[in-house]
C-alpha positions in Angstrom: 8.5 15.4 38.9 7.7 15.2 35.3 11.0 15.6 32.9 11.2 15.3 28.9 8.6 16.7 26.4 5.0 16.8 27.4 2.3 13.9 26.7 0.4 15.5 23.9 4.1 15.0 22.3 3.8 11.1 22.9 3.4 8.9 20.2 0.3 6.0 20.8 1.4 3.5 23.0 -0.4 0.4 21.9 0.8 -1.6 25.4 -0.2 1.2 27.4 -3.5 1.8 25.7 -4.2 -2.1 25.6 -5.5 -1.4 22.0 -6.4 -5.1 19.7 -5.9 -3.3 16.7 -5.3 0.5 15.3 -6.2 1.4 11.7 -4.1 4.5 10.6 -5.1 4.1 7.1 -8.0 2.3 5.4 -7.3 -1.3 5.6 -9.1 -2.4 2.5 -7.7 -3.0 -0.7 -8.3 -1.5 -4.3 -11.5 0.2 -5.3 -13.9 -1.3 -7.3 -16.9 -0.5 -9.0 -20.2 -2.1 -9.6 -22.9 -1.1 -12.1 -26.1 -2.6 -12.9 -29.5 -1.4 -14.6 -32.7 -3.4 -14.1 -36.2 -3.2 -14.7 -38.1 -3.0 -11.1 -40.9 -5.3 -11.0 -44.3 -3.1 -10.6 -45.1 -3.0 -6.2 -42.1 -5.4 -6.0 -38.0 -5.5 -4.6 -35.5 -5.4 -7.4 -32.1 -6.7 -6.0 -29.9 -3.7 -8.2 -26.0 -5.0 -6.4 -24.8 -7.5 -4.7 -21.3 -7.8 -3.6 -20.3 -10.6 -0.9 -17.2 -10.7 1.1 -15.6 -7.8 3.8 -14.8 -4.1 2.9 -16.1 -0.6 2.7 -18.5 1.4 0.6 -16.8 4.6 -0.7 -19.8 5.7 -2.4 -22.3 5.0 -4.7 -26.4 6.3 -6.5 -29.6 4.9 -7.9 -31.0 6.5 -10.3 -34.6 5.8 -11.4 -35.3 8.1 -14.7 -37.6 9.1 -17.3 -40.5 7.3 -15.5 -43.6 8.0 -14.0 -43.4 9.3 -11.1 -41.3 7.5 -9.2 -40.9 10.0 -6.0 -42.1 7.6 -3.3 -40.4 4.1 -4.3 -38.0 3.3 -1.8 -33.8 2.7 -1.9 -33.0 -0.2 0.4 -29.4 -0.9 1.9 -29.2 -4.1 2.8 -25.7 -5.0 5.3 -24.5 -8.4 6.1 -28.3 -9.8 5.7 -29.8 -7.4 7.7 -31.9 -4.0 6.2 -29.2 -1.2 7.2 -31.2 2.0 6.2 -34.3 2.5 3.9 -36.2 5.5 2.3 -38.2 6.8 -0.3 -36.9 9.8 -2.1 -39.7 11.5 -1.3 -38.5 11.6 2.5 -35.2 12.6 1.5 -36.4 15.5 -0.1 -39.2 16.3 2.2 -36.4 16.4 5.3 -34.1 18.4 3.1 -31.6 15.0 3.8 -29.3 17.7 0.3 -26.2 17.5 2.5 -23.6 15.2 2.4 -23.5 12.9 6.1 -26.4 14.0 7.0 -27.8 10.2 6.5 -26.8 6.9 4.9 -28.5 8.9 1.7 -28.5 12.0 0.5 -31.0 13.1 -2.3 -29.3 14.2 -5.1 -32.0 15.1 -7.6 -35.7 15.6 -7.0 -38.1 16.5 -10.2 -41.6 16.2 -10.3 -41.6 17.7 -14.0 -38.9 15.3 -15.7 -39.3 12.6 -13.0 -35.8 12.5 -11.9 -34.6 10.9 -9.2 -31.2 9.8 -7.6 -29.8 9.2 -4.4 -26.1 9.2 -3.1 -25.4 6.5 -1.1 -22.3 7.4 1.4 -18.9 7.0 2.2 -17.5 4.8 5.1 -20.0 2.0 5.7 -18.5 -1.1 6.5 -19.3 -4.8 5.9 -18.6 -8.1 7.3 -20.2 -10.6 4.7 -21.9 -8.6 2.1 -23.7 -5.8 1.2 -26.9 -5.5 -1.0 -28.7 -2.5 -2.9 -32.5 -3.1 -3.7 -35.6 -0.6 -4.7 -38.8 -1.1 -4.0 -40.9 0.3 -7.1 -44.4 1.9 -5.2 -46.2 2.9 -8.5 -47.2 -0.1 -10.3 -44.8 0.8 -12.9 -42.1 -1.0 -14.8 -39.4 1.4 -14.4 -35.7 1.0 -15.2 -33.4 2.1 -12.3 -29.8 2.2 -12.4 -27.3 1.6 -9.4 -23.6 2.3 -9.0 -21.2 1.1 -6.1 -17.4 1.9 -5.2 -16.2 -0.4 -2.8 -13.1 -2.3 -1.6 -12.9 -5.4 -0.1 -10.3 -6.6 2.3 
């Protein structure tokens, strides 16, 4: 015979549940932010951040501007050594990847015209050792792309 208030009233019970750990917060400490703005080497991989060490990503954009077009060069994301998620913002754009969540990127701007182009990169990916954001310039072009990262490590 069941007596007191009913489960859905019951606190988590860590023993019960056998649980290792339970995060009822973010567990990482202050935010920081990285900028950097380099000159992608024509057909080659530009390393934009690099930030070692454990954490989150809370957000973050490249931005490749005022260039030829620059439409298919491609935004890598590179976690804990290992190539997380890459595309081209072409794709993005071609996929209609405009909301937020719907991928590891979301296109923010697309313009032929002015050739302007930025990706968001999202919130909540995690990393152990490092993470790493790089473009891959497809045009043959010198162009200057610029990268911005909020993080926190543990």
């Amino acid at each position: 015979m069941a007596s007191g208030l009913p489960d859905y009233y019951r606190g988590v019970d860590i023993a019960y549940q056998a649980l290792s750990q339970m995060i009822v917060r973010p567990k990482y400490g202050t935010a920081t932010g990285a900028h950097a703005s380099e000159s992608a080497v024509p057909n080659g991989i530009v390393s934009l951040l690099s930030v070692a060490g454990k954490g989150m990503i809370y957000g973050g954009t490249v931005l490749a501007v005022w260039v030829s077009t620059q439409k298919n060069s491609i935004v890598h994301l590179k976690i804990d050594g290992s190539y997380f998620v890459s595309a081209s913002f072409n794709t993005l754009n071609r996929y209609g990847m405009f909301a937020e969540h719907c991928f590891h990127y979301r296109i923010m701007k697309f313009d032929d015209v002015s050739f302007e182009y930025a990706v968001a990169i999202m919130y909540g990916i995690t990393f152990e050792t490092s993470f790493e954001v790089l473009y891959q310039e497809r045009h043959g072009v010198a162009a200057t792309v610029e990268a911005l990262a909020l993080y926190a490590l543990v």
